[in-house]
Each structure stands twice: as C-alpha cells, then as structure tokens.
Backbone as numpy.savetxt, mean C-alpha at the origin, in Angstrom:
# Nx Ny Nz CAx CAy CAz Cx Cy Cz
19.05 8.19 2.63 17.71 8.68 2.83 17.75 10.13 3.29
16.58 11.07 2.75 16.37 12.22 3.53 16.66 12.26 4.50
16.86 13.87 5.43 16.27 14.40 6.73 15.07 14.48 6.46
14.11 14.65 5.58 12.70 14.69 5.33 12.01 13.24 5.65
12.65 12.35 6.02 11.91 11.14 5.92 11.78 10.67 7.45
10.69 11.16 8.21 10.51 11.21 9.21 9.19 10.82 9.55
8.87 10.18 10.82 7.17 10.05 11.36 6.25 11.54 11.54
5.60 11.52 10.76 4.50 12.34 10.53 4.24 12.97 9.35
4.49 12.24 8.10 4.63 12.20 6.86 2.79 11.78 6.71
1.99 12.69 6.16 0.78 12.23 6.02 0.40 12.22 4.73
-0.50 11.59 4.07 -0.98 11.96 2.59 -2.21 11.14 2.89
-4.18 11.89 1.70 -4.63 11.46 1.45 -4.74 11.22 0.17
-5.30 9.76 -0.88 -5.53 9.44 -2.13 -6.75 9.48 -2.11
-7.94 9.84 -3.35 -8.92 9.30 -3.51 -8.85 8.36 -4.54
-9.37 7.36 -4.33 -9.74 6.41 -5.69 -10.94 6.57 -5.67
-11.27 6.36 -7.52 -12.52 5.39 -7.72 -12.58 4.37 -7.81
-13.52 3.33 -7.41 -13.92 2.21 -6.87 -14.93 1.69 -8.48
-13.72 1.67 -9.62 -14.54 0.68 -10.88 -14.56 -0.63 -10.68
-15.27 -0.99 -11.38 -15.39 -2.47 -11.96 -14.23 -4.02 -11.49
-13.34 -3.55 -12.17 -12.00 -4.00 -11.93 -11.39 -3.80 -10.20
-11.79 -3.22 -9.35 -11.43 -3.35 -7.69 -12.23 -3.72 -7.22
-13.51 -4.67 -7.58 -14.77 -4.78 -7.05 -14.62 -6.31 -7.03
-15.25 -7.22 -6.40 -15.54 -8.80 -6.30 -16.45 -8.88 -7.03
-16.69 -9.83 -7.99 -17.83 -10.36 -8.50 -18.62 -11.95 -8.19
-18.24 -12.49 -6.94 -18.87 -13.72 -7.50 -19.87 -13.65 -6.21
-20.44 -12.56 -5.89 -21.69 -12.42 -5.21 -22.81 -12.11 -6.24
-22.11 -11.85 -7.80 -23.53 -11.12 -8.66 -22.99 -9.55 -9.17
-23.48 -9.12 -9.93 -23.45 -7.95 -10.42 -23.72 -6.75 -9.56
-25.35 -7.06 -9.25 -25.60 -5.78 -8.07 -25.12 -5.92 -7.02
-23.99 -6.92 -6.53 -23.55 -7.11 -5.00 -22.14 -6.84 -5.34
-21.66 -6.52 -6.47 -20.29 -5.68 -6.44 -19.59 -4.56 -5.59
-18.45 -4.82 -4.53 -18.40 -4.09 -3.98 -16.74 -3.93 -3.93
-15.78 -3.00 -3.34 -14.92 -3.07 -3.07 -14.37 -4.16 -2.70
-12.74 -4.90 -3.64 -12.45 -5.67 -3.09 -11.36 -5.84 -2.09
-10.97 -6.89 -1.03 -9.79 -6.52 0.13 -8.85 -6.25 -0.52
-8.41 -7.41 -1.80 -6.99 -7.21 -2.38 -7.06 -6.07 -2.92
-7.88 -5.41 -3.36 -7.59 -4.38 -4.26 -7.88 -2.84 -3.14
-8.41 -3.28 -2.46 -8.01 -2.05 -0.93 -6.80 -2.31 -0.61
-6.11 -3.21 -0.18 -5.06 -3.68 0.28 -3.94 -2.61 -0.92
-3.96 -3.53 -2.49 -2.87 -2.60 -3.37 -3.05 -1.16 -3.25
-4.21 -0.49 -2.94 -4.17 0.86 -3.13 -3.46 1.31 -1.91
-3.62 0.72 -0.52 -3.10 0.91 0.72 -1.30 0.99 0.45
-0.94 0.14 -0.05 0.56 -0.08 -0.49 0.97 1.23 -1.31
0.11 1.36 -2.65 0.65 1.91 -2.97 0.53 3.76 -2.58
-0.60 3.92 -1.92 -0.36 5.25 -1.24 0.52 5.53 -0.26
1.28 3.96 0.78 2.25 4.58 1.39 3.84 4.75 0.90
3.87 3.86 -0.76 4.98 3.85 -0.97 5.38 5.47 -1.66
3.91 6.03 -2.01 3.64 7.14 -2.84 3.98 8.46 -1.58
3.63 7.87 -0.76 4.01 8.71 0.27 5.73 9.00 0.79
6.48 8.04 0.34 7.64 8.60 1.12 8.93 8.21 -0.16
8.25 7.96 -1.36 9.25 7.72 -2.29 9.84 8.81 -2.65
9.57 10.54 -2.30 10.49 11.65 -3.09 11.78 11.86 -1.92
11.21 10.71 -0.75 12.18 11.14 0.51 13.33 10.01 0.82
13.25 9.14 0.01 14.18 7.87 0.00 15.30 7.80 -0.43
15.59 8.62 -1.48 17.08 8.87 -2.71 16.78 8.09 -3.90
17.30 8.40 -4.45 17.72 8.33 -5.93 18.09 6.62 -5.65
17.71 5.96 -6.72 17.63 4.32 -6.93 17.89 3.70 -5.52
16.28 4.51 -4.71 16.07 3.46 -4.05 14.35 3.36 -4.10
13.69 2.43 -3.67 12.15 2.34 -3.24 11.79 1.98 -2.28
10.87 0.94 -1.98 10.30 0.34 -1.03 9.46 -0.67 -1.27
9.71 -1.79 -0.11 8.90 -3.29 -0.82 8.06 -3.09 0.66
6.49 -3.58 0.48 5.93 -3.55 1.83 6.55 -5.40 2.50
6.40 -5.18 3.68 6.82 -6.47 4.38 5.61 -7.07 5.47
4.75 -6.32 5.54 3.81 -6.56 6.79 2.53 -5.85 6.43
1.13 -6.49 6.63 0.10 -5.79 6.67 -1.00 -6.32 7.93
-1.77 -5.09 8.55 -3.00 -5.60 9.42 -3.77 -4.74 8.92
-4.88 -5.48 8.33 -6.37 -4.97 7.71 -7.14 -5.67 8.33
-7.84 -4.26 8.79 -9.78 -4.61 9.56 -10.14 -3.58 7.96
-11.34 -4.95 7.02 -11.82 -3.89 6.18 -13.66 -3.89 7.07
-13.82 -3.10 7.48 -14.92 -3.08 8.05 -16.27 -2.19 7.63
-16.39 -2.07 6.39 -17.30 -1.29 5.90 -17.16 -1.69 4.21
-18.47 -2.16 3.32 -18.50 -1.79 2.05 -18.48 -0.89 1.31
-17.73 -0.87 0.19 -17.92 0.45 -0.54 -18.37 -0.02 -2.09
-19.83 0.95 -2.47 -20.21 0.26 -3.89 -19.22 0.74 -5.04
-19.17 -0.25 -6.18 -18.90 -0.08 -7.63 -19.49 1.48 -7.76
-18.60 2.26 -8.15 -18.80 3.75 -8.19 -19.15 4.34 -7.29
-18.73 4.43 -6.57 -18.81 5.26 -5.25 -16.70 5.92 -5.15
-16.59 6.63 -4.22 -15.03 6.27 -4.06 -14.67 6.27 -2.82
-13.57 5.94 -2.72 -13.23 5.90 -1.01 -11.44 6.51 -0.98
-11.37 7.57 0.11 -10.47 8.28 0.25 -9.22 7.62 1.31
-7.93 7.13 1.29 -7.17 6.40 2.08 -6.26 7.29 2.33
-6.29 7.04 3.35 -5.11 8.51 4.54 -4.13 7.48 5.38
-2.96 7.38 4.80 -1.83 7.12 5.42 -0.87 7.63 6.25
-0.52 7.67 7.35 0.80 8.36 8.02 2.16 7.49 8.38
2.95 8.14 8.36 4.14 7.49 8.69 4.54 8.10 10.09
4.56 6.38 11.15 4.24 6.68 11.71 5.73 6.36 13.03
6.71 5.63 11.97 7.79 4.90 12.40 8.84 4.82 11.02
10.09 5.45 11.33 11.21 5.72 10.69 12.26 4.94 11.03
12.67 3.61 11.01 14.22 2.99 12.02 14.67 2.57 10.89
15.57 3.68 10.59 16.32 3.20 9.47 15.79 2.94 8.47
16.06 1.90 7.75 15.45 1.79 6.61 14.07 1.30 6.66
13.50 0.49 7.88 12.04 -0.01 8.20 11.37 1.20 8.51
10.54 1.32 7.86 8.78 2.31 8.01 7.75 1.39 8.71
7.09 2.40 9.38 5.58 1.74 9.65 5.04 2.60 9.55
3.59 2.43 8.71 2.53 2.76 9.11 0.87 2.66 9.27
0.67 4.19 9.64 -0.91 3.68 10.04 -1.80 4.08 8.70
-2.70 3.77 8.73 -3.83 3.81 7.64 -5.20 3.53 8.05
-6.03 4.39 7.44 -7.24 4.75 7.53 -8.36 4.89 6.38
-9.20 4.02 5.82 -9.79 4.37 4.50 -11.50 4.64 4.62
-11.56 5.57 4.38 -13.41 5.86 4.14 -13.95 6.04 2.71
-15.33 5.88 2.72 -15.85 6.53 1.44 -17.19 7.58 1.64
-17.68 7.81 1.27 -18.51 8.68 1.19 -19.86 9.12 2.78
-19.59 7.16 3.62 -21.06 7.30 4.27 -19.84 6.44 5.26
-19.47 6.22 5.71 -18.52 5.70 6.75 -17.06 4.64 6.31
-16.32 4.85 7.54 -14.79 4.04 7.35 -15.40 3.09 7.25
-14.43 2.64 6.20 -14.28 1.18 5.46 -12.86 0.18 5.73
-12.13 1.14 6.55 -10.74 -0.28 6.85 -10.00 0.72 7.44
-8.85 0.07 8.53 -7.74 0.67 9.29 -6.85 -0.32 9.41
-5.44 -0.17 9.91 -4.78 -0.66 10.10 -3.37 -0.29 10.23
-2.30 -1.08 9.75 -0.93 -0.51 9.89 0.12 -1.69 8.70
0.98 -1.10 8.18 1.42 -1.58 7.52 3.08 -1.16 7.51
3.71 -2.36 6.89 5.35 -2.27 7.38 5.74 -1.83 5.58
7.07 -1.07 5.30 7.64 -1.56 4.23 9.17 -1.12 4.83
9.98 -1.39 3.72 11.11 -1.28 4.06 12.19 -0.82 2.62
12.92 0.29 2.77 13.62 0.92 1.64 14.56 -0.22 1.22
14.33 -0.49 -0.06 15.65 -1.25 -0.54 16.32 -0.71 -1.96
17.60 -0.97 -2.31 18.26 0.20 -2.97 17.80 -1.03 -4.41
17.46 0.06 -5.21 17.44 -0.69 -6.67 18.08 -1.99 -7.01
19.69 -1.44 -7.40 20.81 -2.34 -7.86 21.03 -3.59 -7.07
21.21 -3.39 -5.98 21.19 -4.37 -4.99 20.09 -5.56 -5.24
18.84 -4.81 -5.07 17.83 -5.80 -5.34 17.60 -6.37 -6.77
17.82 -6.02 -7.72 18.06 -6.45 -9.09 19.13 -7.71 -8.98
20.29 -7.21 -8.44 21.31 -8.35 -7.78 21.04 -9.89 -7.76
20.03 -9.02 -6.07 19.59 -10.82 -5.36 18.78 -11.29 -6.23
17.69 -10.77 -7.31 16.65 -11.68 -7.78 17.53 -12.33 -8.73
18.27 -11.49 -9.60 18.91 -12.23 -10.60 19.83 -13.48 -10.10
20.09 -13.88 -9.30 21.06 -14.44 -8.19 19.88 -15.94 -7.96
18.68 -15.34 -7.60 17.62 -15.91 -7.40 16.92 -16.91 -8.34
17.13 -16.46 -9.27 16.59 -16.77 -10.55 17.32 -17.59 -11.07
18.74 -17.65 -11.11 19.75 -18.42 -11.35 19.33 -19.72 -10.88
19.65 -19.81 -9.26 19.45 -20.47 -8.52 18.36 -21.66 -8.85
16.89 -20.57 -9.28 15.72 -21.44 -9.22 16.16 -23.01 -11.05
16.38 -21.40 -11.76 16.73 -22.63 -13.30 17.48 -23.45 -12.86
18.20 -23.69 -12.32 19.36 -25.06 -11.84 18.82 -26.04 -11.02
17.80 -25.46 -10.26 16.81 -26.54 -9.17 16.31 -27.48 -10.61
C-alpha cells in the first residue's frame, strides 16, 4: 500500500437519483431514493476513494456498514455523498460518510472495508467453489 493511504483522504460524488435507485412499491409518485441503492453508491465512493492508493492487484471488499438514512430524496433530484477516511490499520479502513441532496442530509454513518490482494482472493473463492460442488 501507499504512503498516500492515510486518514484524511476525502472525496465528494454526485449522483443522479433515476428510476432504477428509487423504491417502487409505494406507487409511482412516492418514488424515492432507495437504502440499498444509497448504501451501493456509499461503497462504491469509498472504494473510489482510496483505490489509486492501494497498489497494483489489489482492491477492497467493504466488511461493515452503519446507516441512519434520515431524509428522502425524489426520483430526479440528486444527492451529493462525501466520504472520509477516517482510519488506516493496515489493511482495515474506516470510514465516515455523509450524504445530502439539494434541501437537506439524507444519511450518515461509517463504514469498514478492507484491502485484499486480487490473486489471493481469486484463490480462496475458487477453493470455495470447489468445496461448495462436492457438498
């Protein structure tokens, strides 16, 4: 891993908030942002955040999440998610997160991932997979 890969690594994303991240089984006009799909964008802005600082065939799998989504956001509207890194131990990250849209925050929290090297992990699943066809 980097010397660059340190706590206070910040980035904001904006998304738009289409169709497809929205819940539907309140109705059409009650479409709004959905958790899971706040949640994937949350992931993937912090993995987006510290993947040029990890090395070469490695990434990051998240391991932990705490979401307060506390605010709606409508079907076309967007909402901006600001991540920091806020904890570096080794290969475990934490961090914090913050998401608004246009008229107030919509979710906070903190979230874990942890660097794992490509090959390795290709390894265990295949290993895994083995395992499962023989069950």
């Amino acid at each position: 891993m980097s010397e660059t890969l340190k706590p206070g690594l910040t980035s904001t994303v904006r998304i738009d908030v289409d169709q497809g991240r929205t819940i539907g089984f309140m109705g059409e006009e009650l479409r709004v942002y959905s958790t899971p799909s706040l949640l994937y964008d949350v992931e993937v802005a912090c993995r987006d955040l510290v993947l040029p600082h990890v090395g070469e065939g490695k990434d990051t799998v998240g391991t932990r999440v705490e979401l307060d989504h506390v605010g709606a956001t409508l079907l076309g509207m967007w909402v901006e998610i600001t991540v920091k890194l806020t904890e570096a131990n080794g290969p475990a990250l934490t961090y914090e997160f913050t998401a608004r849209d246009a008229v107030e925050e919509v979710a906070r929290g903190k979230h874990s991932r942890f660097v794992v090297g490509l090959e390795k992990t290709a390894q265990r699943l295949k290993s895994k997979q083995a395992k499962a066809a023989g069950a």
